[in-house]
N, C-alpha and C positions, 0 to 999 in steps of 0.2 A: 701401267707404269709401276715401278717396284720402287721400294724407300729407300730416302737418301739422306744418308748419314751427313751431314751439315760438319762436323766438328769429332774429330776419332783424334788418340794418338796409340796406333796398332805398333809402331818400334818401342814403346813404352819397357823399362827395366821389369816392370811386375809383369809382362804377358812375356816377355823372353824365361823368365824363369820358371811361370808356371800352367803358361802352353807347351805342352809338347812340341816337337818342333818350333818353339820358338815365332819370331814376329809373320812369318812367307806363310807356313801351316797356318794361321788365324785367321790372317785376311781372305785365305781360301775359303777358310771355314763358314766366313760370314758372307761371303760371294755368294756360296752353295747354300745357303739359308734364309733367303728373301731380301739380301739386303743388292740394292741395285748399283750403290758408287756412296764410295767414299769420301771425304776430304780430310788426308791426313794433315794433322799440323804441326808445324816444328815452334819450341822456344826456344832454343838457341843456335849456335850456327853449327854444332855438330849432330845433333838431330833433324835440324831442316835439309842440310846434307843428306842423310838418310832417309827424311818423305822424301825427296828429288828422286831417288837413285831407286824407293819401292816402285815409285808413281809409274815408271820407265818398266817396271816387269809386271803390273796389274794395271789393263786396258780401264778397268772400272774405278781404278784410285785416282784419286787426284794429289795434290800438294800445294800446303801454303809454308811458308818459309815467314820465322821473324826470331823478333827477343821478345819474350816472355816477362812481364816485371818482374818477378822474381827470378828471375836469371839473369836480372843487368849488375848483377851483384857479380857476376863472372867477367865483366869486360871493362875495361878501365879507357880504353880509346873507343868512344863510342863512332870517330868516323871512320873509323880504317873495320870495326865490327861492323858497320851496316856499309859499306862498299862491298861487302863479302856479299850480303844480304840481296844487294841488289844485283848483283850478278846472279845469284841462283835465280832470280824472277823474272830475269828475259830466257830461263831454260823452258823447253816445253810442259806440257803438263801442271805448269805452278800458276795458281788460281787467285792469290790471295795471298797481304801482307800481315802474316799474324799466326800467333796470336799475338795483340800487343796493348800496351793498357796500364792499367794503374792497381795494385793491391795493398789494401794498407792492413788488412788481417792482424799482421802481425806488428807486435810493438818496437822492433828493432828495424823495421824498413825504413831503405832510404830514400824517402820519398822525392828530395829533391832529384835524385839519378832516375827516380822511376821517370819523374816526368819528364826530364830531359831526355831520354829514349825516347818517350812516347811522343813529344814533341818532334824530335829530328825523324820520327819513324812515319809520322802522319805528313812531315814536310816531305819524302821520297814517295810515297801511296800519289800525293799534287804531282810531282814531279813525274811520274812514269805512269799517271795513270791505273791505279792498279786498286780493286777493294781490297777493304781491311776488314781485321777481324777484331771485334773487343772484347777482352778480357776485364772486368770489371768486380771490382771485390771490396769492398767497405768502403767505395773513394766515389758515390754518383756527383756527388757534387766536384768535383776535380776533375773527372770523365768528363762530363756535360761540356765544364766551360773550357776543355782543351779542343775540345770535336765542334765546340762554336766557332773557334776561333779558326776552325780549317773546314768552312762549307761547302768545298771544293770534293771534297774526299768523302763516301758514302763506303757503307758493308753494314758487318753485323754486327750485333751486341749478340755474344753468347752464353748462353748459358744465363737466360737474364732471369735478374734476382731483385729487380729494382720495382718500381708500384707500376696500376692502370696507367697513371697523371703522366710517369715519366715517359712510357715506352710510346704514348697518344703523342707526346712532342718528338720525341725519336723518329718516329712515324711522317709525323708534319714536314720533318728535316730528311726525308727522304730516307730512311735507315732499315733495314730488316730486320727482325728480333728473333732470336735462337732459342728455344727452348728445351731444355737435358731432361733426365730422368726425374729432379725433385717434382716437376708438375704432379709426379705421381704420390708422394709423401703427403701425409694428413694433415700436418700445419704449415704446411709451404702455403700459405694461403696468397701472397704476394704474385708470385708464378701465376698458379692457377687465375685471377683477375686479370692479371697481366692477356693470360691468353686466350681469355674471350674478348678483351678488347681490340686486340693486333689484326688488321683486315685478311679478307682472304690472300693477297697477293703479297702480301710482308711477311709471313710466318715460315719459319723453318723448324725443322727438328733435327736433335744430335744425342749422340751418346754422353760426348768428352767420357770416354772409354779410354784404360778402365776405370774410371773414378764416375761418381755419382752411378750407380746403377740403379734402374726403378725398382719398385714395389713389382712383383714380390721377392726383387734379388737383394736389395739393401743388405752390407755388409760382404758382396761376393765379389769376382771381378767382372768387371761390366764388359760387356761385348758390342758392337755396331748391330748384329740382329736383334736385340732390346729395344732398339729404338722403333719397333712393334709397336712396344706397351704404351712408350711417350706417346707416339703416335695415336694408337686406343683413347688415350686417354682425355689429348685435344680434341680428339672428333667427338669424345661425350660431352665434357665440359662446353663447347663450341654448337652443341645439335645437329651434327651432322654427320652419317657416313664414313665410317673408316677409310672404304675407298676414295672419297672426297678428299680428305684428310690426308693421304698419301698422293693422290695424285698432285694437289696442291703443292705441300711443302715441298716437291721433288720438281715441278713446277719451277717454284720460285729462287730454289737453290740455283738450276740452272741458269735464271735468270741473274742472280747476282754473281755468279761465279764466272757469268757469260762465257758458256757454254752451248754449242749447235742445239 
């Protein structure tokens, strides 16, 4: 089984600029390089437009379609924004509502709109049945008690950055955990515990390419066949087999993205 990119965003402005050829040349690129399927992700609705419309010309891409919290800062009618939303997710090939979530990073976020997204977004995932994806960024606690509050609705936490404690209840609550390239960074020590606790059958791997690249790319642009090193680098931390290691997390992608 070859590795599965859990979390890419291959139409990204930084890889149209400075891939040659642009977003089509990339995703090739990373096809022809061990990486076996993708899931591109949109956060807004003219990007998830764009994973829909790649997903449809690479057999091996997939697409999740959503808002982004830092993107709800673009949309002022959040129901007439996610009826677009929900149309792209009875298209073929879309996997996944997300990415969607809460980031309070920064000190000017409008945290009340984030959650109201994230709110009406986890009430459409109930309603049409579909996983979600979470983005997750200075806000577990706001995270937590909105995904409590919809126990109806399971996916992933990615890119998670959160402790052992939180992601062993994630777990409990039925949830998959995503883990990027920081696993591989020296003081990311969070990650790293995170994912020798997460069982065999919960764990994913991803790029979120191009951002986060591992060790030894830190500071370059990150690609979907990186997601090697992540890879490497749970099946050390975990004692087991690379090959273990990728057959699993590709495994279980499949599984939640419910996929043949």
């Amino acid at each position: 089984m070859k590795l599965f990119d859990s979390h890419a965003h291959c139409d990204d402005q930084r890889i149209e600029n400075e891939f040659e050829g642009g977003c089509r040349a990339y995703i090739k690129h990373q096809l022809q390089n061990g990486v076996g399927n993708i899931v591109n992700i949109g956060t807004n609705l003219e990007n998830s437009q764009v994973s829909v419309a790649l997903s449809q010309e690479f057999e091996e891409l997939y697409a999740a379609v959503g808002i982004h919290p830092s993107d709800t800062r673009f949309y002022e009618d959040v129901d007439d924004t996610l009826d677009k939303i929900e149309k792209m997710l009875s298209l073929p090939k879309v996997v996944a509502l997300g990415e969607i979530g809460l980031d309070y990073h920064y000190e000017d976020t409008d945290k009340e709109k984030q959650i109201l997204f994230f709110e009406k977004q986890m009430e459409l995932a109930k309603k049409l049945d579909v996983p979600v994806i979470i983005h997750d960024r200075d806000a577990h606690g706001d995270c937590m008690e909105i995904i409590k509050k919809h126990p109806e609705v399971k996916g992933i936490f990615h890119s998670f950055s959160g402790s052992a404690e939180m992601a062993r209840e994630l777990v409990k609550m039925g949830w998959y955990i995503s883990f990027s390239g920081t696993v591989t960074y020296k003081n990311a020590q969070k990650p790293k515990e995170a994912c020798v606790c997460v069982p065999d059958d919960r764990i994913l791997i991803e790029t979120d390419s191009p951002y986060l690249p591992p060790v030894p790319h830190r500071g370059e642009l990150n690609h979907p066949c990186y997601v090697a090193l992540t890879c490497a680098k749970i099946a050390e931390l975990r004692g087991i087999s690379y090959e273990k290691a990728v057959n699993m997390t590709a495994e279980n992608a499949r599984r939640v993205f419910r996929l043949s």
